[in-house]
Structures are given as C-alpha cells and as structure tokens.
KEKE-912681 format. One record per residue (C-alpha): y, x, z; residue in one letter. Coordinates in steps of 0.2 Angstrom, whole numbers, plus 5000, padded with zeros to 4 digits. Each point is the difference from the previous one (the first is absolute). Layout:
<atoms>
Y	X	Z	A;
...
</atoms>
This chain:
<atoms>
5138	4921	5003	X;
4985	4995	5010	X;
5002	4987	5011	X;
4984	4996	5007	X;
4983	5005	4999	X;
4989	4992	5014	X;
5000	4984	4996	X;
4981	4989	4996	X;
5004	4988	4989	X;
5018	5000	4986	X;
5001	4983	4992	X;
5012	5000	4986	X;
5006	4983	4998	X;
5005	4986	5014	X;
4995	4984	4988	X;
4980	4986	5000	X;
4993	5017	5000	X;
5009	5014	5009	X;
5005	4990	5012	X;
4986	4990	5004	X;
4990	5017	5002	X;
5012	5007	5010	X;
4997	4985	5012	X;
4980	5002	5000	X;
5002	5018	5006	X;
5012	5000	5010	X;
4989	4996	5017	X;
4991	5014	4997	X;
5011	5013	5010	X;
5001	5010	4981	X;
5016	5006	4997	X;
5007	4990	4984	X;
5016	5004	4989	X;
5003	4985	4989	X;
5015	5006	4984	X;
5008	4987	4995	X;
5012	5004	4985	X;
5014	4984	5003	X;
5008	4994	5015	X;
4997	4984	5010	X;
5007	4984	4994	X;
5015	4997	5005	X;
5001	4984	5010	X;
5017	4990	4994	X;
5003	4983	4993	X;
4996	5007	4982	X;
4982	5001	5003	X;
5001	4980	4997	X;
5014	5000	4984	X;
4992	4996	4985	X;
5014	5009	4989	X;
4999	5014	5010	X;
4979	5002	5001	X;
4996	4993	4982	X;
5017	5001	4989	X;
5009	5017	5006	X;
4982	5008	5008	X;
5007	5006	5014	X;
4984	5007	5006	X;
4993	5007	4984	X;
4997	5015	5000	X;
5013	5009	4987	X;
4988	5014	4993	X;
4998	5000	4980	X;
4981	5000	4991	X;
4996	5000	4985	X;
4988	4990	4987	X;
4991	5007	4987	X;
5014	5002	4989	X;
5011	5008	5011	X;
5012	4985	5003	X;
5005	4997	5018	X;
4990	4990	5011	X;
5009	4993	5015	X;
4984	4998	5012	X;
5003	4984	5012	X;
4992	5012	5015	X;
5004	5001	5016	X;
5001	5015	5012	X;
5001	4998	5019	X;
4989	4998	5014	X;
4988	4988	4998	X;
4998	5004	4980	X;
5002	4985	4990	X;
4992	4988	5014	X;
5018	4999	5006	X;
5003	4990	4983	X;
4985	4995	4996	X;
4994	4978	5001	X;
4989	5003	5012	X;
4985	4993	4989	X;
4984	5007	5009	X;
4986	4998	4987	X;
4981	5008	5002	X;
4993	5004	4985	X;
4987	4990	4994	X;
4984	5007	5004	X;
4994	5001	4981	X;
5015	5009	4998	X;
4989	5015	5006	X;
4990	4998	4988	X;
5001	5001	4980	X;
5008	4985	4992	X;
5001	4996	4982	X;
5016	4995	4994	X;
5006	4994	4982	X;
5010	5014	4999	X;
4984	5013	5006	X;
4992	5005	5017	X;
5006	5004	5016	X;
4992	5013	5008	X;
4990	4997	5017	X;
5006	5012	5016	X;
4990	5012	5009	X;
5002	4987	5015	X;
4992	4982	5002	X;
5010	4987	5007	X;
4989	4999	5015	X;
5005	5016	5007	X;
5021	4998	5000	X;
4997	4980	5006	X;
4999	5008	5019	X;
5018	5009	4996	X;
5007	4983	4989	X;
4996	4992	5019	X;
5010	5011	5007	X;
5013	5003	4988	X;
5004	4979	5002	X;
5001	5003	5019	X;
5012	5014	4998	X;
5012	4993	4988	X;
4999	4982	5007	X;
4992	4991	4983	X;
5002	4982	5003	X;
4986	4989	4989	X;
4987	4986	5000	X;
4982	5008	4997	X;
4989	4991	4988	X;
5014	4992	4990	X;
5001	5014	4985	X;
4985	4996	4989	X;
4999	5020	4996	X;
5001	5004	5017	X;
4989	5017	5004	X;
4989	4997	5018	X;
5008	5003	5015	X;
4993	5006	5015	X;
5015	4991	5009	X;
5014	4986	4996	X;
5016	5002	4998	X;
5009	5007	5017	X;
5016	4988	4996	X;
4999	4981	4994	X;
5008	5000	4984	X;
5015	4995	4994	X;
5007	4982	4998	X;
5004	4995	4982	X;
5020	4990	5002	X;
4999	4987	4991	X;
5003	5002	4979	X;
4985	5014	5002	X;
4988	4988	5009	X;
5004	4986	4986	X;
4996	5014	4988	X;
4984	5006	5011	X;
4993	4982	5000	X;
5003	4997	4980	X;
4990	5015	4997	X;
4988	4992	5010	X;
4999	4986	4992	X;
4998	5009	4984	X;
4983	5008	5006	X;
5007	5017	5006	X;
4997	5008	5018	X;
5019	5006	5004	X;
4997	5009	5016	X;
5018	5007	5012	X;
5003	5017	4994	X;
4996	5012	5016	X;
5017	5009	5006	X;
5006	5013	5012	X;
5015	4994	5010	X;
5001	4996	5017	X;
5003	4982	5001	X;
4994	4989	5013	X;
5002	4982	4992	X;
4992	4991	5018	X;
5019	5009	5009	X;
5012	5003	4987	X;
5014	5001	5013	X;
4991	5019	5006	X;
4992	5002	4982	X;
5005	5021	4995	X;
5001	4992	4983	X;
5013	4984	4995	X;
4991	4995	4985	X;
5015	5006	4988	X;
5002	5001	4982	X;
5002	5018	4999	X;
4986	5009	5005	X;
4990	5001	4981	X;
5010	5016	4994	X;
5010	5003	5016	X;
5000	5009	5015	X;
4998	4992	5016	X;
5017	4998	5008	X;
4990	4995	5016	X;
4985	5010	4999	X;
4988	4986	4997	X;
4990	5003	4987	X;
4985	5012	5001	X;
5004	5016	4990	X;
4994	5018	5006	X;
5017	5005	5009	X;
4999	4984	5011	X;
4979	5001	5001	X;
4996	5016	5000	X;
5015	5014	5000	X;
5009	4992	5017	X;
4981	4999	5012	X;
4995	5017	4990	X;
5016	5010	5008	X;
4999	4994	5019	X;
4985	5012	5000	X;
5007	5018	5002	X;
4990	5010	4988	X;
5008	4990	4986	X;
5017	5006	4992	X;
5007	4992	4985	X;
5014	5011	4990	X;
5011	4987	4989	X;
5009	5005	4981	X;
4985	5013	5000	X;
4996	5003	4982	X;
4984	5008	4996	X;
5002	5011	4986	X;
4984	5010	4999	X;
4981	5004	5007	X;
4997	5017	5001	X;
4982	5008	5001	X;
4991	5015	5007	X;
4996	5013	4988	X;
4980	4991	4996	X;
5011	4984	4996	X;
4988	4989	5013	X;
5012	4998	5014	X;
5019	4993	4999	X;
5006	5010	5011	X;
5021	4997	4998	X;
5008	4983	4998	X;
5018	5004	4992	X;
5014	4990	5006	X;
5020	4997	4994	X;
5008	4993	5017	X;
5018	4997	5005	X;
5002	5015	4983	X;
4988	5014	5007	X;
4984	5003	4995	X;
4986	5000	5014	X;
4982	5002	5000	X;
4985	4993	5011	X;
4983	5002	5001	X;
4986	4991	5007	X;
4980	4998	5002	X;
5002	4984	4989	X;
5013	4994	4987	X;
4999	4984	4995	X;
5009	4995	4987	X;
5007	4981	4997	X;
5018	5000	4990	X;
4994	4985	4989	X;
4989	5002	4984	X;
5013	5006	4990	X;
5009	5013	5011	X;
4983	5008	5008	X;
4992	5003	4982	X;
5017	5007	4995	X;
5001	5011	5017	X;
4983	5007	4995	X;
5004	5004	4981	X;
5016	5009	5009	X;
4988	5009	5011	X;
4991	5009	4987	X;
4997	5019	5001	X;
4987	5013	4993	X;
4985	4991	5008	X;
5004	4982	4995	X;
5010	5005	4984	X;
5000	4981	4996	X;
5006	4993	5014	X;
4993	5000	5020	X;
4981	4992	5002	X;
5001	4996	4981	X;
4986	5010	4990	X;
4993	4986	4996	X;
5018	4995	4990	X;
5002	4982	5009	X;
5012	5004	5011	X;
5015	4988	4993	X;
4989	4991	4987	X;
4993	4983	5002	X;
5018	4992	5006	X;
4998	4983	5005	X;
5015	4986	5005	X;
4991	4984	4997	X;
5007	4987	4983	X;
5013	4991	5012	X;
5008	4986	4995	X;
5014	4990	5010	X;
5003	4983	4990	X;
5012	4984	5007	X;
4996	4983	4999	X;
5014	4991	4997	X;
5002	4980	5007	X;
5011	4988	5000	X;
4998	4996	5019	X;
5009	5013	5010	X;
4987	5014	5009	X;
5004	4999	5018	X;
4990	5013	5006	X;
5003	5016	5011	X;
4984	5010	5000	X;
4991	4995	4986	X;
4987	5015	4998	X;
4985	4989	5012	X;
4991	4995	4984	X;
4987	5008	4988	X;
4986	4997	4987	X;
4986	5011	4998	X;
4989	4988	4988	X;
5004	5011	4985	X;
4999	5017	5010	X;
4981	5002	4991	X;
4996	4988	4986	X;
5002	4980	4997	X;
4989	4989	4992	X;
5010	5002	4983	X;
5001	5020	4999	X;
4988	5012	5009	X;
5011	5015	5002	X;
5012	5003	5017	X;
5018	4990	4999	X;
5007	5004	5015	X;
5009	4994	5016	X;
5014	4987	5001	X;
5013	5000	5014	X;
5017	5001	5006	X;
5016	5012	5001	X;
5014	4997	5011	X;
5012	4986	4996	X;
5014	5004	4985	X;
5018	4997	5001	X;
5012	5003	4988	X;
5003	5016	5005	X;
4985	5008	4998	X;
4999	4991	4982	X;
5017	5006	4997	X;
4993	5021	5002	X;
4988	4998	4983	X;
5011	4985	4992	X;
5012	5005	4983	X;
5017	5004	5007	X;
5007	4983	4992	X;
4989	4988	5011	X;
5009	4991	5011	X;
4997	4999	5018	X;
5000	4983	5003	X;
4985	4998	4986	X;
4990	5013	5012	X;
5006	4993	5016	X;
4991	4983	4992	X;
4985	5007	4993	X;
4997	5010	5017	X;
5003	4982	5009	X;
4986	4994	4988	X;
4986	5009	4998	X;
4983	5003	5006	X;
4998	5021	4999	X;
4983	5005	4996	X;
4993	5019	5002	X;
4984	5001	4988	X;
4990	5015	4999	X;
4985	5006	4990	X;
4990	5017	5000	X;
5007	5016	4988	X;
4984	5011	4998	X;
4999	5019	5003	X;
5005	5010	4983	X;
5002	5018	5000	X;
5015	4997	4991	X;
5011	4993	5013	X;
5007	5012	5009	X;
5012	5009	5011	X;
5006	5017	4996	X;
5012	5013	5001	X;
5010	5008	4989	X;
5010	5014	4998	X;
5014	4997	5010	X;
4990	4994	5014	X;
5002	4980	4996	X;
4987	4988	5001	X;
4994	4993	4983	X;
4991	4983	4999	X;
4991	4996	4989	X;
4990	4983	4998	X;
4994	4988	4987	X;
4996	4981	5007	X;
4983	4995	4996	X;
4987	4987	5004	X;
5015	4989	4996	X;
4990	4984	4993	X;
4995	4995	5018	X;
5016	4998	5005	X;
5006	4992	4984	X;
4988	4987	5004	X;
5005	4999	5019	X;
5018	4995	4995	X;
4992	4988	4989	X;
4991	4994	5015	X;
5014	4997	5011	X;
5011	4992	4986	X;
4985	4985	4999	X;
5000	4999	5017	X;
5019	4999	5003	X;
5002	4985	4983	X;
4985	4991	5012	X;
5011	5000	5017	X;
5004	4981	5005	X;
5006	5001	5018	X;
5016	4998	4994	X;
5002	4982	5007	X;
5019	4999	4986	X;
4994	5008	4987	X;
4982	5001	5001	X;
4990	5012	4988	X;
5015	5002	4991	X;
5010	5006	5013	X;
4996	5019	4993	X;
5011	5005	4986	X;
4986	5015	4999	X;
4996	5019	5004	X;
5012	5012	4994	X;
5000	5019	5001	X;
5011	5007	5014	X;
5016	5010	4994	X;
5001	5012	5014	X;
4988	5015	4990	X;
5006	4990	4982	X;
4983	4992	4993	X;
4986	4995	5012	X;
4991	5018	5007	X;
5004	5008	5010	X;
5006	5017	4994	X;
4994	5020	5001	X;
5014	5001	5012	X;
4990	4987	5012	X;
4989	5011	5008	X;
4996	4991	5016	X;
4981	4998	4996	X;
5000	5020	4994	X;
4982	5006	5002	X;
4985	5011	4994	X;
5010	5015	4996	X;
4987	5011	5010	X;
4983	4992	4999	X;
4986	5001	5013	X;
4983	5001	4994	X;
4981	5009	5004	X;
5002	5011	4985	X;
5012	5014	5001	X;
5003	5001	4979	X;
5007	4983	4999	X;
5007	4996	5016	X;
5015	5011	5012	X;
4993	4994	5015	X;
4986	4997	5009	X;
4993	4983	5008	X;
5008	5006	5017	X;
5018	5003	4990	X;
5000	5018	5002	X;
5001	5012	4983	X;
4985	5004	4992	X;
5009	5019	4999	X;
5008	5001	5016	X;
4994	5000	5019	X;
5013	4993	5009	X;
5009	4988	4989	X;
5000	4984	4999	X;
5007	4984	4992	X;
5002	4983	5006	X;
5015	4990	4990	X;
4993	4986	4987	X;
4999	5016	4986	X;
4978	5003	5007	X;
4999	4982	4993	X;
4985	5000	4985	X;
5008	4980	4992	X;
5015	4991	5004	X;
4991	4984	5005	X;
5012	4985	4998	X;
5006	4997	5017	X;
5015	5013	5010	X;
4993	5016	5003	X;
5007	5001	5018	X;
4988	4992	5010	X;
4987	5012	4994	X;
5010	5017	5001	X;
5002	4995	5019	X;
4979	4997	5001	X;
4998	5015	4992	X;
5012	5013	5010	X;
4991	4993	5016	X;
4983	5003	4992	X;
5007	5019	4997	X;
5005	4997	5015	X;
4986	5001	5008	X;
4991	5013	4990	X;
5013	5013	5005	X;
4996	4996	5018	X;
4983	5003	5000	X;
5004	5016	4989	X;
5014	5007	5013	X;
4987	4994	5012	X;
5014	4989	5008	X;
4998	4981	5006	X;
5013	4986	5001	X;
5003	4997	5022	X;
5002	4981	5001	X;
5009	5000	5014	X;
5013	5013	4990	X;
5001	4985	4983	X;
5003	4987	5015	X;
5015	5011	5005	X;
5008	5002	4985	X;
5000	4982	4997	X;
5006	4991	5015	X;
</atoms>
C-alpha cells in the first residue's frame, strides 16, 4: 500500500538525530514525514519509580538480540519519541578537538574523521542553545575553543559534591561542572520547568524538564504544517530503483498493515545498531551485501565506549539529590605517569536500593541496598573502545540482530579505576572521619561486576562510518552513501572513534550540519521569523 509519495524529506527515527534534524528543516516550508517506530512516553507517576524504571524496565524495549553465540541479549533500548534522549542524563559533551584527529592509544590508534573540529564548533554552539546546556566555560582543562560560552550558567554542586570538587582541588586536578541539558533556572526555582529531582539520570521527565528531542525538537518541529509525524511506525525496509542509486520506497508495519512512502530524501537515524541492521535487511540484487555497503563496513566498527559505574562507599550518609554536576577530564588524554588516553570521570544519578536490588543475587537483603544506596558516591567512568571490523551488528537468518563485540583498549580504563581509587583513599573533607571516612570503591551490582554490559548500548556508534574514500567508509563527509543518491544517515553510527565523552551532544551538531547541506541541496533556507514561531 502506498501511502505517500510527495513528501521532501522522510526522517526515520525521532531521537539526538532524527529529531534534532527534523527541527533544522522544519522552517523550510519542505514537506517532512518523521517515522517513529514507538509511542510517546507515557506521562504517569512511574516515570519517577525506581523499581519500575530500573528494576522491572518498564520502558525497555521488549525485543530479543542476540550475541555472537546466539544467546539472548535483552537490549536496555528505548523506543519512543525522542529516542533514547527521553531517558538519557542529559550529559552534553563536545568532543575534544584532537578527537578529529588520529590518537595513539595503548591499545592502538583511533582514526582521524574526514571533519576537523573547527567546522561542527558553529553547530556544537547551536546545539548548547537548543538543548539548554548549562556550564562554566574555561573550567574543563580539555576543553575544545568556543566561539561562544555556555548559553546557561552551570549547575550548582549540593553540598557533599562540592566537598568532593574542592579535595580534587586540592589534590592538583581541574574538576570543572559537568555541562547538562535540563531546564532549570537556579536564580527562580519557584517557576524553574525543572525541580532539581533525583530521577532524571535514567528517567523520563515526568514534567518535561529536561532537554531531550521530543521536548527540544519534536514539539516546535510539528507547529509548522508541512511536518507529520506517524508514531509505532516500524521501518522495515529501503527499497530501490532498478540502477540501485535511489531509495525510492520506505516499507512500514503500522497499527499491523504494511504501508509504503516515498520521498526525494530519506534519512535514516534508528540508532547505530537498528540503521546498520535496517540496511543489511534492505539488501537486494544491486547491494547483495546489504544497502550503501559495497564497501562491507556497513555494521562493522561497533563502538559503545568501556563504561564503568563504580560507588564509593562512606561512612557519613550521602545527602545529595542530583549528584551528576561534577566531572574530571585530567585523565581524558594522558598524565604525567602514563602517555596514553585514560578517560573522563563523572557522575550517574543517585542509587537507591532499589536500583541496586535489579543486578543484586536474589539473597541480598534490601535493607543492605537501601544503606549502600544512602552511602555512596556513584561514579560513571568512561574511556575510548577503538573501531575493529570485528564488532559488529548483523542479521541472521531469522531476521534477529546479532551483536557481536570484543572490549578492547581495556588498560586505560583499568588505570582510570585505579585513579579514582587514590583519589577517593586521599578525600579528607570528612570533618568525623576524616580520610578514613571511605570504606572504598567497589563495583556496582546492578550489570554484576563493574562494566557495563553488551546489553548497555546507550553510547552505540560507528556502525556506518563516514569517510572521503568510498572503499573504506559507507558514507560520505556530508552523511549521505557513498552508493546512493538520496540517502542519508545522521544517528551516532557516521561516527569514525567513540571519543571518551557521550555521543549525544555531537549527533545533534552533526544532524544540524546535514542540516544545513540538505537545504542548500533542495535549494531551501530556514525563514527566521518561521523558527521564532515555532518556539514561542
């Protein structure tokens, strides 16, 4: 059934990059279908119910992967509107600027993108302004230049994290206030959107305060006419003319019918994993391996970052709400004792016993959690996983995704726990206990040891590379297939090396970058006085 055939622009995918892109071309006057294969959030008080979010997943998706041995693999995904954003900490990193260019690791290289650093900065400014990134500029000692400061101040550390912030000091590092996307305003709290909660890390936003791509982009993006957005639409399939240069169908299962639509550009953002596997679904006698993959990248170079979440366990009480205002990038490139990348330090959401309880043995009583939960520092450390052809999504023969991934470049981050560790047995802003006041760093039980599992694909990128040579590379510097005219990709899976800081910040810079080259190619231009109306 064809449903549609006149449309400029299909986006596939509502999330950082679907969304954000639908956004940018909205004031255009083009006339935009965004598919979104999940619903919207629901908004009821379980969005803020730590048993139900973390423990019982009550917005995981329920679809089944696989790993490379065929076991199950219970993905901890999301689809709605708004793509993971809608659950996401609202951590909006740049990349460093030498992150464009080829680092040396311990564990090997990281390749250098067709892009310098100086030509997304112009999006990364407006991608702050958009998603309402609170920091301090000039605090982070790896910050990249900035053409402008921050558009929001940052956020205040409550009380334990500033102790924590000043004994890092004190030790000799540049802790800095990690820059977030919620919409607080600390100067009026009492008509701040956001309330400052402890369930926002993780969680939707029961009052639509943080800054994810329903709120940002999806909501001003549909006051303008020529965009209609079709909810629990799951893209199935690309189909192609008869030279294979032009994706001519986009295959739909909606409300259990199949529909079809066409446009003069598809763009394709489903996440790194599900827009490599649509593309190996989508193959046909022109791209017998898979759509805009004749080079044989398209799923390869699976990327997620080496994730840890440790706790710090004290014997004072840990008071505070929102605890994610705090990082350390001293380690992000080298230190005076090592010469290779370690990574970047910061913060998840507070724990409580129920979110322990969801990776704890079955025998661990609550009341033990409850404590741990009231007791601990939680830190998020990540450090780059490098680009092998032998990560991978894929498909097999029942139509299931298969992922498959070895960790690598694991020494850094060995090194980085270590780090923290010294830091942690140095603390002595404890005014009881002092230095001792620590018990410790111990691995969080919720994924059972201390990574982060296959199943955490939050950071999932470089499933379809973008690059200036068409053999090694799916896409172009532009984001559109080397192999295909009219296709386009702008989810984190163009991304040539994971960095070590969240992907999400950069996907949005990016989509507004293609953006803009898709404008000038349809020979269209953003009205201002159309962007202020959908705004106010």
């Amino acid at each position: 059934m064809n449903n549609g055939s006149d449309y400029d622009f299909i986006i596939i995918g509502s999330g950082a990059g679907g969304g954000t892109l639908a956004y940018h071309l909205a004031p255009s006057g083009k006339k935009i279908l965004l598919l979104e294969r999940g619903p919207f959030v629901p908004r009821e008080k379980e969005n803020w119910n730590s048993l139900e979010v973390n423990a019982r997943g009550r917005y995981n998706t329920k679809e089944l992967w696989r790993n490379a041995d065929g076991t199950e693999l219970h993905p901890h995904t999301n689809y709605y509107v708004g793509g993971n954003t809608k659950f996401y900490g609202a951590a909006l990193f740049r990349l460093r600027e030498e992150d464009f260019g080829e680092i040396k690791h311990y564990g090997g290289l990281s390749p250098a993108w067709p892009i310098s650093y100086g030509e997304l900065e112009p999006y990364y400014a407006e991608a702050e302004r958009l998603y309402h990134v609170h920091g301090e500029t000039g605090e982070d000692p790896t910050e990249p230049h900035r053409s402008a400061a921050f558009p929001y101040p940052a956020i205040s550390h409550e009380p334990r994290i500033q102790q924590l912030s000043d004994d890092f000091a004190r030790l000799g590092l540049t802790p800095f206030h990690t820059p977030l996307g919620v919409m607080l305003d600390e100067r009026n709290r009492q008509n701040s959107p956001c309330i400052r909660c402890s369930t926002c890390d993780g969680y939707p936003c029961l009052v639509n305060a943080k800054a994810d791509a329903h709120i940002c982009c999806v909501v001003p993006a549909l006051k303008h006419p020529n965009v209609t957005l079709l909810t629990e639409a799951k893209v199935t399939r690309l189909e192609t003319d008869g030279s294979g240069r032009e994706v001519t169908g986009v295959e739909v299962e909606r409300n259990g019918q199949k529909e079809s639509y066409s446009g003069k550009i598809v763009v394709l953002s489903a996440g790194a994993i599900n827009s490599a596997a649509l593309l190996l679904r989508s193959a046909n006698d022109k791209h017998p391996n898979g759509l805009a993959n004749g080079s044989d990248v398209v799923g390869r170079h699976y990327m997620g970052h080496v994730n840890s979440v440790l706790m710090a366990l004290s014997k004072c009480p840990n008071p505070t709400v929102f605890q994610k205002t705090l990082s350390v990038n001293d380690f992000y490139h080298r230190s005076p004792d090592w010469e290779f990348p370690m990574g970047h330090i910061s913060f998840v959401g507070k724990l409580d016993g129920d979110t322990l309880k969801a990776g704890a043995p079955k025998v661990a009583p609550k009341w033990t959690l409850d404590l741990m939960g009231k007791h601990s520092l939680d830190f998020w450390l990540t450090s780059e996983d490098l680009p092998d052809p032998n990560n991978r999504v894929m498909i097999n023969r029942d139509g299931e995704i298969v992922l498959q991934y070895k960790p690598n470049n694991e020494e850094g981050h060995k090194r980085l726990i270590k780090k923290l560790e010294r830091l942690m047995q140095q603390q002595t802003k404890c005014s009881v206990h002092g230095h001792e006041c620590h018990e410790g760093l111990v691995a969080r039980n919720l994924f059972l040891g201390q990574r982060i599992p296959l199943a955490g694909v939050a950071h999932q990128n470089g499933t379809i590379r973008f690059g200036d040579d068409p053999k090694t590379s799916a896409l172009d510097r532009n984001c559109k297939a080397h192999e295909l005219d009219n296709l386009y990709v702008v989810d984190a899976s163009f991304f040539c090396s994971s960095g070590a800081v969240n992907p999400a910040l950069t996907i949005i810079a990016n989509a507004m970058r293609v953006g803009d080259h898709l404008l000038e190619r349809m020979g269209a231009e953003r009205s201002d006085e159309k962007v202020m109306a959908a705004v106010v």
